[in-house]
N, C-alpha and C positions, 0 to 999 in steps of 0.2 A: 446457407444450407446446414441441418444438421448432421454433424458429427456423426457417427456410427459405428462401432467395434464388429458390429456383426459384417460391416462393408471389406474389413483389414482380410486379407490370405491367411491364414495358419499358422501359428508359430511368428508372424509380423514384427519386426524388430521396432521397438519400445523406446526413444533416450528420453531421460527425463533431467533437465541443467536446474539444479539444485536439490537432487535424490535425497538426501539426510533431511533435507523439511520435513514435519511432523507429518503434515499433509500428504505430502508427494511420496514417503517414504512408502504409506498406507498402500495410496495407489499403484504401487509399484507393485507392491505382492499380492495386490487382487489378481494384475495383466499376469504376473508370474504363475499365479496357481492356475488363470485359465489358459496357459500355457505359452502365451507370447514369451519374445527375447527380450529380456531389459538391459537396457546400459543405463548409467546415469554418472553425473558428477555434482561436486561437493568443493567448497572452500576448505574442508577440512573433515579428516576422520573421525569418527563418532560410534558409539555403540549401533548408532542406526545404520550406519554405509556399512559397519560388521556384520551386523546381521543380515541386510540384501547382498553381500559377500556372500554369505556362506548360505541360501540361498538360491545364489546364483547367478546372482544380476554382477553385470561387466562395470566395475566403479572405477572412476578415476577423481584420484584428488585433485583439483586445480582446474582449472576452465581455461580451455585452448580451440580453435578451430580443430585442430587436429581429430579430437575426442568423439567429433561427427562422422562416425564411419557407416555411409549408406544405410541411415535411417529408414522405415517406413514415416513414421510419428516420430515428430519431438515436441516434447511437454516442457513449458517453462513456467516457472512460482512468478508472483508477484511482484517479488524482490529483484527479478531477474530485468533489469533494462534494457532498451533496444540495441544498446550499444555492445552488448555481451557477447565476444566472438564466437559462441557456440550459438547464439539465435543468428548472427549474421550467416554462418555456416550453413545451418540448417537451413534458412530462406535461400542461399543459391543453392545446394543440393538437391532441392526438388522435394525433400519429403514436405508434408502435413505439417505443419505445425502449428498446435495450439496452446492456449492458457491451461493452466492445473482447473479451473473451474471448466472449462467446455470439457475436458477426460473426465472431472466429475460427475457433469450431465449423461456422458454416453455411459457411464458404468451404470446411474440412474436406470438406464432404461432396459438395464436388462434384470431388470428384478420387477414382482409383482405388486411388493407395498414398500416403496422406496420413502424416509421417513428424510425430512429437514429439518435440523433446529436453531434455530436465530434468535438475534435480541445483541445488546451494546452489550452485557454481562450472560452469565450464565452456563455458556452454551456448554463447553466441556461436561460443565457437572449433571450440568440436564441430560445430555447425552449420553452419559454414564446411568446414570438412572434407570434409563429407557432400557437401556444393553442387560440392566442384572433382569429390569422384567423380562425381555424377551429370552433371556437366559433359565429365568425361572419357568419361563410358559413352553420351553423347552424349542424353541421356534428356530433354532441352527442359522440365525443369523449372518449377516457379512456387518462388519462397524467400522466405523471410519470417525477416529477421535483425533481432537488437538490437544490430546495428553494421554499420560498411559495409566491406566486402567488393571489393575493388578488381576482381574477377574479373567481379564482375555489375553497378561502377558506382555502387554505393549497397547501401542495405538491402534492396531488392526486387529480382525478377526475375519477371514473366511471362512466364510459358512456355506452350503447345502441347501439353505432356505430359502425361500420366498422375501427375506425381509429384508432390507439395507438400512441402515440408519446411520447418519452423519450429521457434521456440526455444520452449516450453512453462515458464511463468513459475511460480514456486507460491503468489506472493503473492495472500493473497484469494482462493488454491484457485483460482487462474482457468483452470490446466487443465484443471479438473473438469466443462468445458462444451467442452472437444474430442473429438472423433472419431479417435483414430490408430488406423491401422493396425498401425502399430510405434512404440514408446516408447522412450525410453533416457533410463535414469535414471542419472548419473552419480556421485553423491555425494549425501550428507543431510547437513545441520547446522544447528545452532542459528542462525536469521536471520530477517530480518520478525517479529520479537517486539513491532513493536506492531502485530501483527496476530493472530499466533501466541501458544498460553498458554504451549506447549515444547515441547523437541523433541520429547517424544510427540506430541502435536498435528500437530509436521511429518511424523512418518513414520508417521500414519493418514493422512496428504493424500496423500502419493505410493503409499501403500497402494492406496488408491482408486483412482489412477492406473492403476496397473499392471492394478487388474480391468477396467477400462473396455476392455482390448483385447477385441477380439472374436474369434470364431471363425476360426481363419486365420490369425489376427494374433500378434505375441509383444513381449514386452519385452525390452528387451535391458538387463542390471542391469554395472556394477561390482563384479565378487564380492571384491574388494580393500576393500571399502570396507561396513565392520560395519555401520554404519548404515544403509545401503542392502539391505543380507541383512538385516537385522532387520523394516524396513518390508516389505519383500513377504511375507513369510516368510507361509505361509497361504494366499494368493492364489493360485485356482486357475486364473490366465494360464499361456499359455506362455512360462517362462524362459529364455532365453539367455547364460550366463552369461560376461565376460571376465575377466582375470586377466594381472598380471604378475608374479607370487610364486608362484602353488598351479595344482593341475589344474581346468582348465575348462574350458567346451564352445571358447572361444578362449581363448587362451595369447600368452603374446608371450615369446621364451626369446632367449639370446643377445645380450643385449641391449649394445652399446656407441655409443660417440659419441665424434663425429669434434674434430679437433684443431679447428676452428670450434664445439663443442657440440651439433651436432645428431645426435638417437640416431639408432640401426638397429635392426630386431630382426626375428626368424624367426618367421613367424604360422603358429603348429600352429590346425589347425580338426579337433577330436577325436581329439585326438593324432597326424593327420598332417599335414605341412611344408605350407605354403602356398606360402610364398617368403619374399624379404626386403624389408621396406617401410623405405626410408630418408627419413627428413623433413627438413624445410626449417627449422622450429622448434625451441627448445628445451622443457628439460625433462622428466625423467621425468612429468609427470603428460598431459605432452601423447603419453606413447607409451598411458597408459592408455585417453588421448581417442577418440586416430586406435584402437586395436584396438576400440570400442564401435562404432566408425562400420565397420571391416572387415564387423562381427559384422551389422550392421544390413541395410547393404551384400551381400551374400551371400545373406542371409533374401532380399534382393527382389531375385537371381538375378543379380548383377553378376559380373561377369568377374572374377577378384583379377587380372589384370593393369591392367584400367580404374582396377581400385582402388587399387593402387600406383601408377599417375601419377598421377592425382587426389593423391591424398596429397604425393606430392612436389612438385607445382606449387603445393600452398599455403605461404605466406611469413608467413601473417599476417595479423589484422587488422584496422581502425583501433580504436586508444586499448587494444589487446591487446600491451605490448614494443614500441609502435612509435617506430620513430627518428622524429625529430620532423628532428632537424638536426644542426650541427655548426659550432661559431663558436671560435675559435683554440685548437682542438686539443680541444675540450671537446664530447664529445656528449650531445645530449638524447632522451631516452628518455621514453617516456609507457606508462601501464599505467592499465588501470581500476578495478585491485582496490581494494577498498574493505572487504573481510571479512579477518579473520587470517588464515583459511588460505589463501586469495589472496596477502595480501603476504608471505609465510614465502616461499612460490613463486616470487615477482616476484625477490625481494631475493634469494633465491640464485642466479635467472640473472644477474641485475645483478652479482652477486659474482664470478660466476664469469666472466663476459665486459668486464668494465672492465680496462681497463689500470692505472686508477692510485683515483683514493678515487671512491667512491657519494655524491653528494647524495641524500639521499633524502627527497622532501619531500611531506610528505602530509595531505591535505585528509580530516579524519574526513567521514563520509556518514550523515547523521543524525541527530537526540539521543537514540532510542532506542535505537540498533543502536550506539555510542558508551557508552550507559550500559550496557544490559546486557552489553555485551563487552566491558566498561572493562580488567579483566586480563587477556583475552586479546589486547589490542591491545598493553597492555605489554610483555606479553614476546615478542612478536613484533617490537616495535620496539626495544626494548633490544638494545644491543650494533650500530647502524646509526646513531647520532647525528644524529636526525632534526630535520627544519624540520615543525613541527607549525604548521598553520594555524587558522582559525575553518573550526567546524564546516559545514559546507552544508545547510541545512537541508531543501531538496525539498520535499516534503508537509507539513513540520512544523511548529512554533511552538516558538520557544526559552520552553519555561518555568523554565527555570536549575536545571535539575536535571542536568546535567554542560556542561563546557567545556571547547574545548579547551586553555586554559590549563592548567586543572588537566588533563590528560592530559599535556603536556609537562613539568609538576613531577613524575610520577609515573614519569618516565622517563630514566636517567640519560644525559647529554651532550644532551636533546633540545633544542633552541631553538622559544620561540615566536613566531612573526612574524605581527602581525596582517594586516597587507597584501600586496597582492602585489608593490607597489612595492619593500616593505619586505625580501621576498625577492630580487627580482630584484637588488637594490643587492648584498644578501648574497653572492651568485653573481659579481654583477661584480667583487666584491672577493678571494673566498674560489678560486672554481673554477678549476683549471690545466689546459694541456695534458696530455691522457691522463685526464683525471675522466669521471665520466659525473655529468648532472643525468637525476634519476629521478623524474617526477610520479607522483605515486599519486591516487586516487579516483576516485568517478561523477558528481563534480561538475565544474567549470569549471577544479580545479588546471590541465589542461592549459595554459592562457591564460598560465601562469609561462612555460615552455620557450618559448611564441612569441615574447612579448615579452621574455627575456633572447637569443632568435637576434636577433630586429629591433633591436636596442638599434645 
């Protein structure tokens, strides 16, 4: 049976067991601003559990049975296991309890053009995109980011409007419990494999995706991108296709970039001119991003000139290229990529926009996604004479079945440095004027670049 917020009483008391997630954080002060009570908790304090603090929502640090005080709903992330004595709690208590993806669905449904965006890379920056058009088309949006967004303040935005737009995860199929209106899938690849048996497995998941649209509704797909036309292929949704190589229903032709890096290109929509959308970011993959989001954009009636400031007033956004700083002549740069086709990307804007050598120092993100992508992380990092760190482990348990040691012997010029200390010294001794220091992963690497700027 589907979920329903419209079903809860009034004021409905909210727990959410892991509230400081990016995710969860978001959805907490949708439930808050339409007026329900939130509780939630957290492994630890964070600017995020401050700000649903002060706010309003009832936080506690630490996870205890206790913390379940006569719920209506309680909401658990991903990360959250069956054995967590706040979900055991909550199951004898009697309240509701569901996944962070089924509360995404039912907030889905209370909006008129509920937006998804998916794909193995992307999603954040695409999703940001989409926010500065709908920001520019003046559309009083609600957003729901897995990063924060300088434009809206954080990860969230409550809106007034008609329009929702979020980042659609496909770990654990948790899309498969959304409601969109319009979808954009931006890419398929091999990731979450310990969740996933293989890539077939991931592109019957966004398969599924793509049918869920409904009547009215369409997807908007990557036609550049095989694995993505392979997943739908069958799916009798309505396709939208973009393209920066071949003919499709949007096109991005003409494509060049400025003596700073950032592209332009001429958007045909059915083989006629749009105009020219010049961006603020780099890379080719971010002209494929911004044209899914034109494509999307358009479907739900947006002006292409909203569309192109929208686009051009976005810069970026956090732990996406972002400058962190700059201490005697050496800049620090942060990226969250943490999959190989993410750092091939990262590293050649880094290549191409330093003046003088790349640190490139990077924190693997996981030991399954580390194991199973053991050679494709090689040769993506070979030929960059990397600072390989210890793995991060997130949800997981080191059962020594890869390290990052041994990923650093597998990798010629790579150094391994256990600590962060241990980098940072590296850097105070190694980095010159005109370097750039370059963090990579989704875990905590960023904390190097602070502490070699504060040093």
């Amino acid at each position: 049976m589907t979920f329903l917020l419209t079903n809860l009483p009034p004021h409905a008391h909210v727990h959410f067991i892991g509230i400081g997630g990016i995710s969860m954080s978001g959805l907490a002060e949708i439930l808050m601003d339409r007026g329900f009570s939130v509780s939630g908790s957290d492994r630890a304090e964070s600017h995020i559990t401050k700000r649903l603090e002060g706010k309003g929502a009832k936080i506690y640090i630490g996870q205890c049975a206790s913390n379940i005080q006569n719920p209506d709903v309680v909401v658990y992330s991903a990360a959250i296991s069956p054995d967590n004595p706040e979900r055991i709690a909550a199951e004898k208590c009697g309240a509701a309890v569901f996944d962070r993806a089924t509360l995404m669905g039912a907030i889905m449904k209370l909006y008129k053009y509920p937006v998804a965006v998916a794909g193995t890379h992307g999603k954040t920056t695409t999703t940001s995109m989409l926010t500065h058009i709908a920001l520019s088309a003046e559309l009083d949006p609600t957003i729901s980011l897995g990063g924060e967004l300088p434009a809206i303040g954080g990860n969230i935005r409550v809106g007034g409007g008609d329009h929702f737009i979020c980042e659609a995860c496909e770990y654990h199929q948790s899309f498969l419990r959304f409601f969109p209106l319009v979808s954009i899938i931006l890419n398929v690849e091999e990731d979450h494999l310990d969740y996933f048996r293989d890539l077939d497995h991931i592109k019957d998941t966004f398969r599924a995706l793509a049918d869920l649209t409904p009547a009215g509704g369409a997807t908007v797909i990557n036609a550049d991108d095989e694995n993505t036309v392979d997943a739908v292929s069958g799916t009798s949704a309505r396709m939208i296709t973009c393209s920066i190589k071949k003919e499709a229903d949007y096109e991005a032709r003409d494509i060049s970039v400025s003596n700073s890096g950032t592209p332009s290109f001429t958007v045909y929509e059915k083989g006629t001119p749009l105009g020219t959308v010049t961006l603020s970011v780099h890379g080719m993959h971010n002209v494929s991003n911004a044209l899914c989001t034109v494509a999307a954009a358009r479907f739900l009636g947006i002006d292409f000139e909203k569309i192109k400031n929208g686009l051009a007033d976005f810069v970026g956004v956090g732990r996406r290229f972002e400058v962190k700083g700059e201490k005697n002549g050496v800049t620090v740069i942060d990226d969250y990529a943490h999959h190989p086709t993410e750092i091939a990307a990262t590293l050649s804007t880094a290549k191409k926009t330093a003046k003088g050598s790349v640190f490139c120092i990077f924190q693997p993100h996981t030991y399954t996604r580390t194991k199973t992508l053991f050679s494709e992380f090689v040769n993506v990092l070979s030929g960059s004479s990397p600072i390989i760190l210890d793995i991060y482990a997130a949800r997981e348990k080191d059962t020594g079945l890869v390290s990052a040691k041994e990923l650093a012997d597998a990798i010629p010029d790579a150094v391994y440095l256990p600590t962060f200390e241990d980098c940072t010294a590296f850097l105070r001794e190694t980095a010159k004027e005109g370097d750039m220091v370059l963090t990579m992963g989704a875990g905590d690497v960023y904390k190097i670049g602070e502490m070699f700027l504060q040093e």
